[in-house]
N, C-alpha and C positions, 0 to 999 in steps of 0.2 A: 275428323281430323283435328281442327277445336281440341275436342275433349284430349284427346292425349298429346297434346304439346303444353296444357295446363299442367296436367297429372309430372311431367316432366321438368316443368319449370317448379310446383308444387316441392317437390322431391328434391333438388338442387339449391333450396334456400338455407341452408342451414350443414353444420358440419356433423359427420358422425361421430357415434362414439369412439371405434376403433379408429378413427384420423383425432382425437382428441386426446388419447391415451400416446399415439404416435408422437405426437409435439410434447407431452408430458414427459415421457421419457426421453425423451432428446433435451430438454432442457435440464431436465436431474441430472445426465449423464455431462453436458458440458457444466455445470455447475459443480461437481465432482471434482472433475478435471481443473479450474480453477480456482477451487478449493487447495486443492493438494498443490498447485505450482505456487498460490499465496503463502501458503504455509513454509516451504521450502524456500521460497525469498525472505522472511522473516527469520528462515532457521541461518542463513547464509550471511544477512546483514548484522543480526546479534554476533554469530563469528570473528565479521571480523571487524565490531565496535569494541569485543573487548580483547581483540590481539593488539588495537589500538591505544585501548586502558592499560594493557600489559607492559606496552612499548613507554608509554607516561611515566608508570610504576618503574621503570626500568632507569628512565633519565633523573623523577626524582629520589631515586636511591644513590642515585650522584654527588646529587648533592647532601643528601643523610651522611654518607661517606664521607666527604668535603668538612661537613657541618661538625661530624660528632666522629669522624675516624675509624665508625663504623655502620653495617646494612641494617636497616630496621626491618624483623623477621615476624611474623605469626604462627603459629601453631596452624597446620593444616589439618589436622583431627576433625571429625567427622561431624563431630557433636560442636566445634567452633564453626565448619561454615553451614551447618543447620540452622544457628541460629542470627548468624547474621553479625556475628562478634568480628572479625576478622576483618569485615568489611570499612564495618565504624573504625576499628584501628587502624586499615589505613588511608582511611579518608581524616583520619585528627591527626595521626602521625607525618604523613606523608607532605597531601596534601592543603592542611591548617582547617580542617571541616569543611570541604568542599565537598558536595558530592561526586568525586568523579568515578564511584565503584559504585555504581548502584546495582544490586543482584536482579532486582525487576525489570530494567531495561534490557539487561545485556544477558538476562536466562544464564549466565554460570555465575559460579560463586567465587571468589578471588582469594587467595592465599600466596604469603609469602612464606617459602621453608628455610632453613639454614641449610646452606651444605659446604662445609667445610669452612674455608676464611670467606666464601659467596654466596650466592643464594641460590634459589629459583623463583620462578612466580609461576603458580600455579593454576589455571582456571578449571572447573567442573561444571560438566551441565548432566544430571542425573550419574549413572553407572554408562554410560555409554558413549562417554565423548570428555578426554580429558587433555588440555593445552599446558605445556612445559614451555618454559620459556627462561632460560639459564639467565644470569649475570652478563655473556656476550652478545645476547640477542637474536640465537639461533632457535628459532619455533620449531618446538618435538608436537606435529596433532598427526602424530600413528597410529593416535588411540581414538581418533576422532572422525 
């Protein structure tokens, strides 16, 4: 009797493999899972920091208007917010070199267009997600 209560206790110190692989996978799978919901909190917060920048852009074209009796515009061309042009001008124009358009923070790129005697302001983050945002302050993200 002895002898097989050791053999049993023997056998019970330690985890197996397949309860080892069991917890492995369970933690890849919630770490997945938290993965992808961080990512989406970050896609969501950049959203709406730069409907935020959009809405700044918006006030001080107010005063550009005010100032100079007309909208200060950018070329939204493909090849300006590649490289980052559009941004600089309207953080010297706009703003007096402040950074408030930073492309890194806020994942889109910022563009002002002309459209007729108004504007728009434009944001891009890739081909898949584009923010319109007119002269009255009505946000177009249908493309978003």
């Amino acid at each position: 009797m002895n002898k097989i209560l050791k053999k049993k206790i023997k056998s019970s110190l330690g985890f197996s493999l397949v309860e080892l692989l069991v917890v492995v996978a369970i933690i890849g799978i919630l770490s997945a899972a938290g993965v992808l919901s961080y990512n989406g909190y970050i896609s969501g917060t950049q959203k709406k920091s730069t409907i935020n920048v959009m809405q700044q852009i918006l006030l001080a074209q107010t005063e550009e208007y005010s100032n100079s009796s007309s909208y200060f515009t950018t070329g939204c061309d493909s090849g300006d917010l590649e490289d980052g042009t559009t941004s600089d001008a309207i953080n010297a124009n706009l703003f007096g070199d402040t950074e408030v358009v930073a492309v890194e923070e806020l994942g889109f790129k910022i563009c002002i267009e002309a459209a007729g005697s108004s504007f728009n302001v434009v944001a891009q983050r890739g081909e898949d997600c584009t923010l319109t945002m007119p002269r009255v302050g009505k946000l177009d993200e249908s493309e978003c």
